[in-house]
C-alpha positions as CSV (number, residue, x, y, z in Angstrom):
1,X,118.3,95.8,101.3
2,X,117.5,94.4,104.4
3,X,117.4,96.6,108.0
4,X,120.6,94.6,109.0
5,X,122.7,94.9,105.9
6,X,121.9,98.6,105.8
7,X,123.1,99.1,109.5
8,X,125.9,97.1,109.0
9,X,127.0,99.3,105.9
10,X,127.2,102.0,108.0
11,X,129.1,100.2,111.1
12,X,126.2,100.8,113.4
13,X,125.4,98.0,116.0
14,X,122.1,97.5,116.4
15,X,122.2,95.9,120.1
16,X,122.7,99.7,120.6
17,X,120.3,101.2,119.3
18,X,116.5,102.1,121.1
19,X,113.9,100.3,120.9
20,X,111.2,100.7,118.0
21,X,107.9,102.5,119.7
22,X,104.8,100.0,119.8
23,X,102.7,100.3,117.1
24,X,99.6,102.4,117.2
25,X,96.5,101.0,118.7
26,X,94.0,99.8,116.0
27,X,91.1,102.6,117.0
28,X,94.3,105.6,116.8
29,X,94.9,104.3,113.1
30,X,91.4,103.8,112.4
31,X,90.7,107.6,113.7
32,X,93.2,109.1,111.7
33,X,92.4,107.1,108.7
34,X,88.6,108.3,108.9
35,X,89.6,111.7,110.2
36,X,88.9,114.9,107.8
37,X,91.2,115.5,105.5
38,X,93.6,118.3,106.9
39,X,94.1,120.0,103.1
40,X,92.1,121.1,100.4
41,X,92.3,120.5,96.9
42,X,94.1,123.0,94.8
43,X,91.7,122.9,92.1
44,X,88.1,122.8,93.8
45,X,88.7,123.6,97.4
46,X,87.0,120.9,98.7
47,X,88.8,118.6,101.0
48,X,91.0,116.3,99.5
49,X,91.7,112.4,100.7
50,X,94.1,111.4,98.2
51,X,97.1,113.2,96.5
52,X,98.6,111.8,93.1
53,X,101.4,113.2,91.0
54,X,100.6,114.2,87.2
55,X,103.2,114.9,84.9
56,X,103.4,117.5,82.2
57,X,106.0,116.8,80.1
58,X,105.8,119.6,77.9
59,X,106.1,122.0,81.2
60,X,109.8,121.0,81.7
């Protein structure tokens, strides 16, 4: 669905709504990208980059 279809849907005109903030500088995202991870992995402790999702189906 596109941004206008879903506004419409819900009756909201868009001429009235705030403009979007300007998108980060490239060095901010670059920074936070390359910034230490801010959790650690549950099953080492050491920092952790990435995050994925494993299912256990016999768990329920």
């Amino acid at each position: 669905m596109e941004p206008a279809d879903l506004l419409d849907r819900h009756g909201i005109e868009a001429d009235v709504l705030e403009a979007a903030p300007a998108p980060p500088a490239r060095r901010e995202t670059l920074a936070r990208v390359q910034a230490m991870p801010p959790q650690a992995c549950v099953v080492c402790g050491e920092r952790a980059a990435t995050a994925r999702i494993v299912s256990f189906p016999a768990a329920g």
